[in-house]
Residue, then its C-alpha position, 0 to 999 in steps of 0.5 A: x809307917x803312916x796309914x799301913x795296909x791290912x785286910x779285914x780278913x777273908x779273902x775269896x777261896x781259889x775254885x779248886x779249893x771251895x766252890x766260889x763266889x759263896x759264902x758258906x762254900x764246899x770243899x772240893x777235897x777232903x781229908x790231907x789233900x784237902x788240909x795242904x789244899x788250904x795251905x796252898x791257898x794260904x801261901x797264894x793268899x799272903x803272896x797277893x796281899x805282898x803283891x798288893x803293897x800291904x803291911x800287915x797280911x792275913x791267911x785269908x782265912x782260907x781254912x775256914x768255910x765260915x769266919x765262925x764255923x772255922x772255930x766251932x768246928x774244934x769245939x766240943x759240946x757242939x752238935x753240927x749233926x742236928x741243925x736248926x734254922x735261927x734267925x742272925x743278926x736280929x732276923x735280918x736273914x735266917x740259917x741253919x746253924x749248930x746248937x750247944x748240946x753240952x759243956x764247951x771244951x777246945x778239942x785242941x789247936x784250932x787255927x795253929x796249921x795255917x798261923x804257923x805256915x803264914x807265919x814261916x813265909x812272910x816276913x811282914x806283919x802277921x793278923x789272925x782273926x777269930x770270931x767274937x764271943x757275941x756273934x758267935x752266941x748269934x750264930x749258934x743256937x743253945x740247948x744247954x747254957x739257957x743264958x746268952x750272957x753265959x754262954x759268951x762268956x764260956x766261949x771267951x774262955x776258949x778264944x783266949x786259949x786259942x788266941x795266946x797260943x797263936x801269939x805264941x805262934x808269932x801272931x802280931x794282930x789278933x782281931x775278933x769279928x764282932x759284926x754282931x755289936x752293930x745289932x746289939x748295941x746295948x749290949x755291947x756296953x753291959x756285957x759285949x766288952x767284958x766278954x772281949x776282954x776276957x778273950x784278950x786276957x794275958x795277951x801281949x800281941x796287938x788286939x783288935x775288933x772287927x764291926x761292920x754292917x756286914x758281907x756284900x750280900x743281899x741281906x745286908x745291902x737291904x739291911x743298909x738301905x734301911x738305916x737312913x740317911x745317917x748312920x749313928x748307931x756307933x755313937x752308943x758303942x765307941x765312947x766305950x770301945x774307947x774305954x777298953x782295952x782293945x787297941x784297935x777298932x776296925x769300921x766300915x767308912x768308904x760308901x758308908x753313911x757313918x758320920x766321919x766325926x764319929x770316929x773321934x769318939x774312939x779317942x786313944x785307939x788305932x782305926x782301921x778305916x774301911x776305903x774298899x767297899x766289899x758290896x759293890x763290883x766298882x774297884x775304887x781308885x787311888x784317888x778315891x781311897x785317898x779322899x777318904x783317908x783324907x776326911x778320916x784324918x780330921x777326926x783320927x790323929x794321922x798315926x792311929x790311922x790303918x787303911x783296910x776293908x770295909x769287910x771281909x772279901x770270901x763272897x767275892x769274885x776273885x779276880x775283883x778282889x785281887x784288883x782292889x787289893x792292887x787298888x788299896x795299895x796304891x791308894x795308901x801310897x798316894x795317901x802317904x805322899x799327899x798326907x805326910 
């Protein structure tokens, strides 16, 4: 199928289950009714991405209260008792975050409640998302590691259990959230990369990374008001984001300022092209996300191509992001018909 539809991840939570329109929102519940809580938003998560005419659906990370906490919460050596306030994606905003106290050990399954029930009612194709090994090092404080590097690298090792479990939970598309190799941007080559592979190790399932210039929130948008005119920052990453062994590389393109020709430089990988803007109320049109994919495709064989979001959606209004996801549908149907 040419130019399938998929979401970055998040989805915004129902009100009943976390307040709404946050980013690090509460729950409503706790306990078991609190864990079907979370399935039930599951299912009306998947049921409004098949509405929407997408290909490939996602949970909606709706058992997360952040894309990273969800799966620091199943660690142990982690303090959530004690926080710290750090600064996050190189002080571009500032929270209070837990701190590795000891050796890093999986309690156990992290994400197997909601993969498996995804997985038992839809019959398309499945993503889960974990966070990457370098952002997770950015949004975590170490009292125990004393090297970053290290630390990652420890962190790999338990993305990689949970990751071949939830292929065997019959997971397609395992992504990783790396926002942080747009910050780091040296790192990624020296060791950013390694550190993903060894998360990916042994996997047979689709495997892709997630970068972005982040949420729709005010940090951010500041942020990319920042970058000029042009934003080449990919320029250092994606010659070896090509040399990897990730399959898919997932970018933000719509209403950025990222030069499309850029995307060439990811030779060999699938995209997946960001043409729904999640900093921005407006819901695009068909047309819109069809020009888009348009200009993609000058510089992204046809077949590699895989419309999605910009980002993930959890910040947002609900009711606006149910309409751009109707929207993304439509505007990939129209791609279809004038691009086949």
């Amino acid at each position: 199928m040419m130019f399938p539809a998929s979401i970055a991840g998040s989805l915004p939570k129902p009100a009943w289950l976390a307040e709404p329109d946050k980013l690090w929102p509460r729950w409503r519940l706790d306990g078991e009714p609190l864990a079907q809580a979370k399935l039930d938003a599951t299912l009306l998560a998947i049921k409004a991405q098949e509405d929407a005419g997408l290909d490939i659906v996602s949970d909606g990370e709706m058992s997360r209260q952040h894309f990273v906490h969800g799966f620091l919460e199943a660690v142990d050596g982690i303090d959530f008792a004690n926080k710290v306030e750090m600064g996050i994606r190189a002080d571009r905003y500032r929270a209070m975050v837990p701190v590795v106290r000891g050796p890093l050990a999986l309690k156990g399954r992290v994400h197997a409640r909601e993969a498996r029930f995804a997985r038992a009612h839809t019959h398309r194709k499945l993503k889960m998302t974990l966070p990457g090994p370098m952002t997770i090092c950015d949004t975590i404080a170490d009292a125990h590691y004393g090297d970053k590097v290290k630390m990652a690298f420890a962190f790999a090792e338990l993305l990689n259990r949970e990751a071949r479990a939830l292929e065997e939970d019959g997971v397609d598309v395992i992504q990783f959230d790396e926002p942080a190799f747009n910050v780091f941007m040296d790192e990624v080559a020296d060791w950013g990369i390694e550190a993903l592979h060894r998360a990916i190790d042994r996997l047979n399932c689709t495997t892709a990374v997630h970068i972005c210039y982040g949420y729709g929130i005010k940090a951010n948008i500041d942020w990319k008001r920042s970058l000029g005119a042009e934003w080449r920052q990919y320029e250092k990453i994606f010659p070896a984001l090509a040399r990897s062994r990730i399959d898919q590389v997932s970018i933000e393109c719509i209403h950025s300022h990222v030069p499309l020709e850029l995307l060439s430089l990811l030779n060999g990988k699938d995209v997946l092209v960001g043409v729904i803007d999640v900093a921005t109320d407006a819901v695009e049109t068909p047309q819109e996300i069809a020009e888009v994919i348009g200009r993609v495709i000058k510089h992204v064989p046809k077949e590699r191509v895989v419309a999605c979001t910009n980002c993930g959606m959890a910040p947002m209004r609900r009711e606006l992001a149910a309409a751009k996801l109707t929207a993304l549908g439509q505007g990939v149907a129209l791609a279809r018909r004038r691009y086949a």
